[in-house]
VEXDREN-2710 file (C-alpha; in Angstrom, 1 decimal):
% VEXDREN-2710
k/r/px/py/pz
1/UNK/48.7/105.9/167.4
2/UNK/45.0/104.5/167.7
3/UNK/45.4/101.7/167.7
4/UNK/44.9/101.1/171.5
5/UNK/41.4/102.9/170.7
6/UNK/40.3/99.9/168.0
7/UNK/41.7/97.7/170.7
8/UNK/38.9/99.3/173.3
9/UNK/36.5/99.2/171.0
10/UNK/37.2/95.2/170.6
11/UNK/33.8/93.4/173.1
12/UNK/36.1/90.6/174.3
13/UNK/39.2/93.2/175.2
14/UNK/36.4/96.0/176.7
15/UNK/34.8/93.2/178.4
16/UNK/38.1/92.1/180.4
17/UNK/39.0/96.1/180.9
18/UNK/35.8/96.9/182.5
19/UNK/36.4/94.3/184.6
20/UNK/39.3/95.7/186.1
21/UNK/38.6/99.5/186.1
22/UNK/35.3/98.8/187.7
23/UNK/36.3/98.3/191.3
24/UNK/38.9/101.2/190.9
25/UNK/36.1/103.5/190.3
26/UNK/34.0/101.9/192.9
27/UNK/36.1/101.8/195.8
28/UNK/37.3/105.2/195.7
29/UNK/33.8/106.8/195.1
30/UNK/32.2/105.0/197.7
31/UNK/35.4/106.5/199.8
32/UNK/34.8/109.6/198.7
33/UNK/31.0/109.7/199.5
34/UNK/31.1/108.5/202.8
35/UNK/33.5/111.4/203.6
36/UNK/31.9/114.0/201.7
37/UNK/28.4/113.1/203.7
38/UNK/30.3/113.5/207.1
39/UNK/31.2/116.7/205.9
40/UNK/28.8/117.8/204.6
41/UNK/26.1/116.4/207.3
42/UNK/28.0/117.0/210.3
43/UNK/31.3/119.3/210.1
44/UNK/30.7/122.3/207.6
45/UNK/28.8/125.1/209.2
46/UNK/24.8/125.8/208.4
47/UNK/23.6/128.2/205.8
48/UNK/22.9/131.7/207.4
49/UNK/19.8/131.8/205.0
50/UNK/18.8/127.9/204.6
51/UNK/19.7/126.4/207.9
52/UNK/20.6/122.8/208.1
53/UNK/17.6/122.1/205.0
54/UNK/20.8/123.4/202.4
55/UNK/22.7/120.0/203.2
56/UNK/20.1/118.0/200.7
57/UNK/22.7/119.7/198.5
58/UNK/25.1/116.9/198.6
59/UNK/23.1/114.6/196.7
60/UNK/21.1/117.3/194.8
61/UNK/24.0/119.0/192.7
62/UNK/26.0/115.4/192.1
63/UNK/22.7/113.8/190.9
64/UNK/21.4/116.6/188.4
65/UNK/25.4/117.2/187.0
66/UNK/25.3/112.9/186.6
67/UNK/21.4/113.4/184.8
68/UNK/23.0/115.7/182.3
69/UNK/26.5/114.1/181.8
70/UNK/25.1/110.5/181.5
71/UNK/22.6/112.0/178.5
72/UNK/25.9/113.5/176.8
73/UNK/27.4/109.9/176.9
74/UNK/24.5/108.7/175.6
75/UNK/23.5/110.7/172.7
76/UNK/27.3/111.2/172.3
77/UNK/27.8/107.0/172.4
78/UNK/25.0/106.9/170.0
79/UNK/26.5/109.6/167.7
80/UNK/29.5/107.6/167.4
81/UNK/27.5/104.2/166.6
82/UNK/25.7/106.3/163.9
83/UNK/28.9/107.3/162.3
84/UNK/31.4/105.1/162.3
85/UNK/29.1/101.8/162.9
86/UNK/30.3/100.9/166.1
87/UNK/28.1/98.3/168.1
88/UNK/30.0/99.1/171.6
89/UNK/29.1/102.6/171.5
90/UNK/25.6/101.5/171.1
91/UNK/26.2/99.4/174.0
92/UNK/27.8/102.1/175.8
93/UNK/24.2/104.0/175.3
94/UNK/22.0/101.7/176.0
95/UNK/23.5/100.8/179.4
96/UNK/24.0/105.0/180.4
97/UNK/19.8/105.2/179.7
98/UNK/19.0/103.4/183.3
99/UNK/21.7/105.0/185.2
100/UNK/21.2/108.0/184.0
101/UNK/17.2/108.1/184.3
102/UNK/18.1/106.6/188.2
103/UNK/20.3/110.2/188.8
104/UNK/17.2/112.2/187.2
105/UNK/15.2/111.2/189.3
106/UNK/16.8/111.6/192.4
107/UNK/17.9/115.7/191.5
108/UNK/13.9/115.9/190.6
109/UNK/13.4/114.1/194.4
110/UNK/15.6/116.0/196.2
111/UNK/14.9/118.9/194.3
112/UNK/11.5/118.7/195.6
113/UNK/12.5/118.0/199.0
114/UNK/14.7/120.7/198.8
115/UNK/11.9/123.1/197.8
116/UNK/9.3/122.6/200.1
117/UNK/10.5/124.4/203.0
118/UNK/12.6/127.1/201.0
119/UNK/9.8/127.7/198.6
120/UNK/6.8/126.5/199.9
121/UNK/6.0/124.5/197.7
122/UNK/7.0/120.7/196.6
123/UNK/6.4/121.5/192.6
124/UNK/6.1/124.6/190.3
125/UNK/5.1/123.8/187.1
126/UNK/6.3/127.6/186.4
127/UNK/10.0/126.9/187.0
128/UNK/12.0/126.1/183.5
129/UNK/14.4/124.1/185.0
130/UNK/12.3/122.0/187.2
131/UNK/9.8/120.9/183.6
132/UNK/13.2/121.1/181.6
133/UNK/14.9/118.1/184.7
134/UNK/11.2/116.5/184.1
135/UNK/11.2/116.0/180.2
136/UNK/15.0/115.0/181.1
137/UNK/13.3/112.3/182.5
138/UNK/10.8/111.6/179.6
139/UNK/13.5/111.6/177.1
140/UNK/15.4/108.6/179.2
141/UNK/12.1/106.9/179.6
142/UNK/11.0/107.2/175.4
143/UNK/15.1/106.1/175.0
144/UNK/14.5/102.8/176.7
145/UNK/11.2/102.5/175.7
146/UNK/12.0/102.2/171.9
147/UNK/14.8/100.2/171.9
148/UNK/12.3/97.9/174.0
149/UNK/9.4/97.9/171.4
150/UNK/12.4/97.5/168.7
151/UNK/13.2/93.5/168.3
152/UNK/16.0/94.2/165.9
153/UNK/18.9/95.1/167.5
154/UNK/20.4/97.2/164.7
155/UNK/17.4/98.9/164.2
156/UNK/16.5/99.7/167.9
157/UNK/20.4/101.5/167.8
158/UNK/19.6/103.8/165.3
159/UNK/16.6/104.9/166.2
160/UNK/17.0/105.2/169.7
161/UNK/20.7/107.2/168.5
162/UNK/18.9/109.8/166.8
163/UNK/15.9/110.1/170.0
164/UNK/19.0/110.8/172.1
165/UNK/20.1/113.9/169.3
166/UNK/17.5/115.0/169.4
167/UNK/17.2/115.3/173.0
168/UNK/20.7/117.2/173.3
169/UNK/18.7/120.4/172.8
170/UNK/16.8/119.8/176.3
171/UNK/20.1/119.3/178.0
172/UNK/21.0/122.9/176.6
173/UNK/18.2/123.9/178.3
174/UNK/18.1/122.4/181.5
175/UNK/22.0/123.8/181.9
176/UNK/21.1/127.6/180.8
177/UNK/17.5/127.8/181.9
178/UNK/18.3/129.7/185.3
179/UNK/20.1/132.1/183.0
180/UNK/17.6/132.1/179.9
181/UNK/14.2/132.9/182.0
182/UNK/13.1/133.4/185.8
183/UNK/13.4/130.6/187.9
184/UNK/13.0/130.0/191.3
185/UNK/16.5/128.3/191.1
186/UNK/19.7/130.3/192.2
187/UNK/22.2/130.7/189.0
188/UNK/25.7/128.8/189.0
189/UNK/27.4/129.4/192.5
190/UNK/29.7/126.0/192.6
191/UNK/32.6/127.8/190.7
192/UNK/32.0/131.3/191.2
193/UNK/34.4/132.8/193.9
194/UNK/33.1/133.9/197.6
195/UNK/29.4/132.5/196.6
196/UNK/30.0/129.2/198.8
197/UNK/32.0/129.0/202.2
198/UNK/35.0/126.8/201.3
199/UNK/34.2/124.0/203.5
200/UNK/30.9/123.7/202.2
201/UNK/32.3/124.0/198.5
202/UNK/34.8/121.4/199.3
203/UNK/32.5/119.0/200.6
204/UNK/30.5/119.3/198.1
205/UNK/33.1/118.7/195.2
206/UNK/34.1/115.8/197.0
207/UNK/30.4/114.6/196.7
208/UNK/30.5/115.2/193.4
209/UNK/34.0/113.5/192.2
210/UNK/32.4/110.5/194.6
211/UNK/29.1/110.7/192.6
212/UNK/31.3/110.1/189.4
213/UNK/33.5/107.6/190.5
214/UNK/30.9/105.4/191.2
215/UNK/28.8/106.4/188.2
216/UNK/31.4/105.2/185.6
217/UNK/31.5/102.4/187.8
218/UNK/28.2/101.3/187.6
219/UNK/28.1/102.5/183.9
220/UNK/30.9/99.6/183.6
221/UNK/29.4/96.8/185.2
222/UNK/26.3/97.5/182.6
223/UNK/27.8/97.7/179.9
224/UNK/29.7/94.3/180.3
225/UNK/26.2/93.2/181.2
226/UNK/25.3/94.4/177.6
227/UNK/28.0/93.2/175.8
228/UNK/27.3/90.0/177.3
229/UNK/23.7/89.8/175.5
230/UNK/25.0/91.5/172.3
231/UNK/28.1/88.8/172.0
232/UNK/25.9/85.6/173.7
233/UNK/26.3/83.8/170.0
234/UNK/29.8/84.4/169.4
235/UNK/32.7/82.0/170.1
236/UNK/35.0/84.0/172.9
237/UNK/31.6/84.4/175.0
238/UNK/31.1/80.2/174.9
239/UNK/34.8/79.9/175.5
240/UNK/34.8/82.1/178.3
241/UNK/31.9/80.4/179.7
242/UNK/33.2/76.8/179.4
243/UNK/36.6/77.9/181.0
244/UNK/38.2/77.5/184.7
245/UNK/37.6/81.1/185.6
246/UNK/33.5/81.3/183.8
247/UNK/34.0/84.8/182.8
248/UNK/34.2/86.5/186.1
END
């Protein structure tokens, strides 16, 4: 019954899969974010409250869901590396750090952006999910910093596997702090019915379906980039080098 799972977890066989899902993801969630951002820019109606300044919450919302979702992966990649000794899930977490430090980032940019005129001010250093988004940040940034100052591969796995736990207990809080403490943030709105006009809602989970797309899309491309280094001494990665078709 799992057998097609061992298969995936095979380098070579995940290397060639990737390589064919990849442009499936992409395609469709570039599609999808070109049309969500013609929506959401120029056909749903303004905010009564907001004005036009609400639409910086097409990129906003997909980026800080993709900051939380890519730590999951990682931590829960690393998890599985921990347990059952799997070097592709370590993979899988080493390339989700980048991307998702890229998306955390951009919801902390935005965010800002977004804040200034509804706020007044770029920064709060008040705000609990604002400092909880930052140390999001941080916790990417330690990640790929220790695997870096770790020359042993095996050993720059585990530890950077158990920094990425660890950090599951900031994700917690990043998700609930609007509901834990005061913060300028609103709560959830996205699924809670008559909070958003439906246009605006649709656009908007367009966006983020888009976002995704081309997330695991990108999260492909580096982890085949990261097998790559892992698997540069083994046989199938000189074969596929030396043959007709050079790996692409």
């Amino acid at each position: 019954m799992w057998t097609w799972f061992h298969k995936l977890a095979s380098p070579p066989h995940f290397y060639r899969t990737a390589a064919i899902l990849s442009p499936w993801l992409a395609m469709p969630g570039l599609a999808l974010i070109a049309w969500g951002a013609w929506q959401g820019l120029f056909v749903v109606p303004m905010d009564y409250q907001q004005g036009d300044a609400f639409r910086i919450i097409y990129v906003h919302v997909p980026s800080a869901y993709l900051s939380l979702m890519a730590y999951m992966i990682m931590a829960t990649s690393g998890a599985i590396g921990l347990i059952w000794r799997m070097k592709l899930a370590h993979a899988v977490a080493a390339s989700a750090a980048p991307i998702g430090a890229a998306f955390t980032f951009l919801a902390l940019a935005t965010g800002s952006i977004w804040g200034r005129p509804m706020w007044g001010t770029w920064w709060e250093w008040g705000d609990p999910r604002m400092m909880s988004e930052l140390i999001l940040l941080f916790l990417y940034f330690g990640y790929m910093a220790l695997r870096s100052a770790i020359d042993d591969t095996a050993k720059a796995d585990k530890a950077s596997a158990v920094l990425a736990l660890v950090g599951i207990v900031n994700v917690v809080i990043v998700h609930f702090s609007v509901e834990w403490w005061s913060s300028l943030h609103q709560g959830q709105t996205v699924f809670k019915k008559g909070t958003m006009d439906a246009e605006m809602k649709t656009a908007l989970l367009i966006m983020i379906l888009g976002f995704t797309l081309l997330f695991g899309a990108m999260l492909l491309r580096r982890i085949r980039t990261e097998v790559l280094y892992r698997e540069r001494r083994t046989r199938w990665v000189r074969e596929m080098i030396l043959s007709p078709e050079g790996g692409s």
